[in-house]
N, C-alpha and C positions, 0 to 999 in steps of 0.2 A: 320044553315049555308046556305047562298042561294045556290040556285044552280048553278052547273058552268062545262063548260067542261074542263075538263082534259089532259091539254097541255104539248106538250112536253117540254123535258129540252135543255139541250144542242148538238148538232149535232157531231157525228163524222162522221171521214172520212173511208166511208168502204174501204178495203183492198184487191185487186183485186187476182184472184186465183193464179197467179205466186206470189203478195206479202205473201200469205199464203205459198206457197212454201219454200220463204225464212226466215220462221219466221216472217216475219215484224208483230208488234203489230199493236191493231186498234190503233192509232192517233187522240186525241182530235184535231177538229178543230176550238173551240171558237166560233164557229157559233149559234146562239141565232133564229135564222128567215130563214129558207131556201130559204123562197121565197123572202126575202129581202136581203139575205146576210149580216143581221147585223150581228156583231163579235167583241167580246171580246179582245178590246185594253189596256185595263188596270182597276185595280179593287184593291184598298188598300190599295198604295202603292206596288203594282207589276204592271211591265210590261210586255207583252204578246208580243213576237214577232215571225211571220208565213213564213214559207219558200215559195218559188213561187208556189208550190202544195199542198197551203192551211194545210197544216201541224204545229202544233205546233213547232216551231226550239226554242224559248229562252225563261224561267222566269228569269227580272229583278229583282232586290232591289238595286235601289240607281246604284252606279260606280262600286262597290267594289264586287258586289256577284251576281250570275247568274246560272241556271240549261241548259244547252246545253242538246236538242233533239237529238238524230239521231236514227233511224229505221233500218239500215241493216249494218251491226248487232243491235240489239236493246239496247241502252244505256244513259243515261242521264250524262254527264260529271257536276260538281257540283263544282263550283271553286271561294273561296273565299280568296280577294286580303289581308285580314287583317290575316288569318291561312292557310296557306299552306303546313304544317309539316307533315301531315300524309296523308295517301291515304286509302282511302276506297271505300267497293265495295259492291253496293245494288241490290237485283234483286227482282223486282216486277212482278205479276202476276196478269194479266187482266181478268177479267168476262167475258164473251160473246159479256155483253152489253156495252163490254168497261170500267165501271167502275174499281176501283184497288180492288182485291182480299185479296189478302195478299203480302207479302215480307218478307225478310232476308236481315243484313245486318251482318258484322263482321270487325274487325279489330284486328291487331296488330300490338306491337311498342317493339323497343330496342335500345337503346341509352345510353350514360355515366350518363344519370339517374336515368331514371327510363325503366322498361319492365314490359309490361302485355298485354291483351287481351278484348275484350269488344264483345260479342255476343247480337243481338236484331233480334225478329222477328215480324210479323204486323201480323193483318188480319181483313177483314172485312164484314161484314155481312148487307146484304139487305132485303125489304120486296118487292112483288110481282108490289106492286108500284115502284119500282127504291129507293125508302128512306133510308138511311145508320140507321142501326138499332143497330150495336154492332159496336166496334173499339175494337182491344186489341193490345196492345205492352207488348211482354214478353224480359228481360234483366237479362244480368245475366256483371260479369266483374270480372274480377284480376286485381292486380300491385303489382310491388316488387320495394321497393325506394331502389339506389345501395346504395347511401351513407348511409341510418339509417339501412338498411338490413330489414327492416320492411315489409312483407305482408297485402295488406289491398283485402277486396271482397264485392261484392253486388248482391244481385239477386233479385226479384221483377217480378209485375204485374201494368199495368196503363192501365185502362178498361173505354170505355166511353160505354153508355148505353142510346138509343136514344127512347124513346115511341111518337108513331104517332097515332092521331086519326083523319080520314077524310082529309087525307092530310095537318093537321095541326100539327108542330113540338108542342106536350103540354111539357115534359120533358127531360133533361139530367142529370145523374148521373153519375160523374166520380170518380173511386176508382183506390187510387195509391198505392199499399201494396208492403212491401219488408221488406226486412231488410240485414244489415253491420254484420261488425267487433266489433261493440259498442252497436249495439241494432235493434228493429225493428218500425216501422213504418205505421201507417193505417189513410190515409188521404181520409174523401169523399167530394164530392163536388157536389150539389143538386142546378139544374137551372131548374125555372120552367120559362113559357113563356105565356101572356097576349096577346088575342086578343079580344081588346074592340071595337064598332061601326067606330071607323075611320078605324082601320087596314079591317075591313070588308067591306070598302064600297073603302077607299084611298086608302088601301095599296096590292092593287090584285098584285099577285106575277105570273104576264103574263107566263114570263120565265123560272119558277122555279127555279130562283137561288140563291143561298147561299150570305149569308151578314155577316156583322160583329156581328150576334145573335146567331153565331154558336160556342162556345169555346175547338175549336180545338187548339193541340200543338201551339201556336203561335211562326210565324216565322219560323215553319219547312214545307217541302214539301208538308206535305198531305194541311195544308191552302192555299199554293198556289193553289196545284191542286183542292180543292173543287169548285173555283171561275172559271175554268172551265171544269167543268161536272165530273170531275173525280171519285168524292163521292157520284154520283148520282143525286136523282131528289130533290131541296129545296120544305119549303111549299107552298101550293097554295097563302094563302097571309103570310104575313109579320108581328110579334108580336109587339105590342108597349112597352111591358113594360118586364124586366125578374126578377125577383125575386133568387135570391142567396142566399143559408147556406153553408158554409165551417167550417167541422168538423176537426178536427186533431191531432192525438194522436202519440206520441214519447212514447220509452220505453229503457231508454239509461243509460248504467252505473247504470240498478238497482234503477231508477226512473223514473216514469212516467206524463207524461205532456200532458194537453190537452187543445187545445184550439177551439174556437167558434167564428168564421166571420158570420154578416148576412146584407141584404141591399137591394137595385135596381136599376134598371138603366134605364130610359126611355128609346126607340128607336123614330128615325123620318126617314121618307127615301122622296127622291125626283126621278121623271122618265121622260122619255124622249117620244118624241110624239108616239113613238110605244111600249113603256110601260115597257124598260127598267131602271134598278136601274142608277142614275146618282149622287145620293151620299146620305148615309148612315148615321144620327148622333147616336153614341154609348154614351151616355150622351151628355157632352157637345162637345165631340171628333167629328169631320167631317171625315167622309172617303169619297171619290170621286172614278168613275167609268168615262171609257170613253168608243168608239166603233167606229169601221169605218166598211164600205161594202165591203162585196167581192164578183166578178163575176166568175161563174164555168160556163166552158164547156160544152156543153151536155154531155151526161154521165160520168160527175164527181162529179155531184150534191150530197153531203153527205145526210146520212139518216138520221132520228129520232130515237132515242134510245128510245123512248113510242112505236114503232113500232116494236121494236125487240122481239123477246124472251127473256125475263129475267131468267137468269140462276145463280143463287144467289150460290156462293164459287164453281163453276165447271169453269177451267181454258184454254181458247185454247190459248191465247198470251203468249208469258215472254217477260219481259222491263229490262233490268240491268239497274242502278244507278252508276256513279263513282262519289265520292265526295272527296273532298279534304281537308276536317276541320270535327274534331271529335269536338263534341257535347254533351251536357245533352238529357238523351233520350225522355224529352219532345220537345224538340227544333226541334228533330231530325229528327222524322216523320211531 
């Protein structure tokens, strides 16, 4: 691997002693370049949008769905125009370095049909680099259908497992084990990840940031939040190629089923004169990134998280989440 220095990732915004006072969490501010003030406008189909104090205020998708920021009190409102029936309420816990630690989330419902309850908790774990090294989502649920009188439940584990060598992501393995009312359940899911001579010389990964080669919950919070900074530091460059097994075993009514996915997917990525991602192809799929400058103050200049202390699951912030659309608990994170 040539050699290379060791760049930061993405900027937040530090949190002055009176905002410490009032709980205010740190604040992703998108910020990619301090000294240029490039920042993270959009990335995936998500839009990023910043309050006037450089703060995180909105993730888009589309018209219809959107994560609302606010810091004092510390809350994400989560409100989508297609499911609006239930209310729910998440509270996240930031690292030192700003990335997310862990969360909880819980809900419940009663209505002329059905009632039950649905518990989930996250956590996350990093290495001394900034690199998300473990994910885990644990879930448990009820429901009681009024009309058939019938009880149903689930409880479960969904584990991703990140190994990094020299700041290059080599693997992920995700295992989703659980089990129902009907039977149990052990799915793994084994992504390995290719860096051949272009990704080493094309694809320098300046900013360290996260692409569409990461298989996170798609469509739930933590993807958005990886794209920026939230999950830490991406690798230094960029894989071309991933490699996929998906194993899968049902054990239901007393018979057992297993089944065997395998394949790959090339990567290409394309960057901007100061060596940002400007669009990503996940096969033949295009994802597109955009970014505009911001100008700070004297001392309001956000820091580097490669500068910080890394304090890997020790917690000074809390973030609450409110959402408004319950979810599969891959979705969900």
């Amino acid at each position: 691997m040539p050699a290379m220095v060791f760049m930061a990732g993405m900027i937040l915004v530090c949190c002055s002693k009176d905002d410490d006072d009032n709980n205010n969490a740190l604040a992703t501010s998108g910020v990619l370049d301090e000294n240029t003030g490039l920042r993270v406008k959009s990335a995936c189909g998500y839009d990023y949008v910043y309050a006037e104090d450089g703060t995180l205020q909105y993730i888009l998708s589309g018209s219809n769905c959107r994560y609302e920021f606010s810091y004092n009190p510390n809350k994400i409102t989560h409100i989508d125009a297609g499911d609006m029936d239930d209310s729910e309420i998440f509270t996240l816990v930031y690292n030192r370095d700003g990335t997310i630690s862990s969360g909880t989330w819980s809900i419940s419902w009663n209505d002329e049909k059905e009632r039950g309850s649905e518990t989930q908790g996250v956590n996350c774990s990093y290495d001394t680099n900034g690199h998300l090294t473990k994910y885990v989502i644990d879930y448990k649920s009820s429901e009681y259908n009024v009309s058939s009188g019938k009880s149903s439940s689930e409880r479960g584990t969904l584990t991703y497992v990140l190994t990094w060598n020299n700041h290059l992501l080599q693997k992920m393995v995700k295992t989703d084990t659980g089990n129902d009312d009907d039977g149990s359940y052990n799915y793994v899911y084994t992504y390995t990840f290719t860096y051949n001579n272009v990704s080493m010389t094309s694809y320098v990964n300046k900013f360290l940031q996260y692409s569409t080669f990461v298989i996170l919950p798609y469509g739930g919070f933590m993807e958005r939040a990886s794209f920026v900074g939230l999950l830490g530091n991406g690798p230094a460059y960029l894989p071309s190629k991933m490699d996929y097994k998906e194993e899968e075993e049902d054990y239901y009514n007393g018979e057992k089923k297993n089944y065997e996915y395998s394949g790959s997917v090339d990567f290409s990525y394309g960057f901007n004169s100061e060596g940002a991602i400007t669009y990503a192809y996940y096969g033949s799929t295009r994802y597109t990134y955009s970014y505009d400058h911001v100008e700070y103050s004297e001392g309001d200049t956000p820091f580097s998280r490669a500068a910080m202390e890394i304090v890997p699951n020790k917690s000074e912030h809390g973030l609450s989440i409110h959402r408004e659309h319950k979810r599969h608990k891959d979705a969900l994170w």
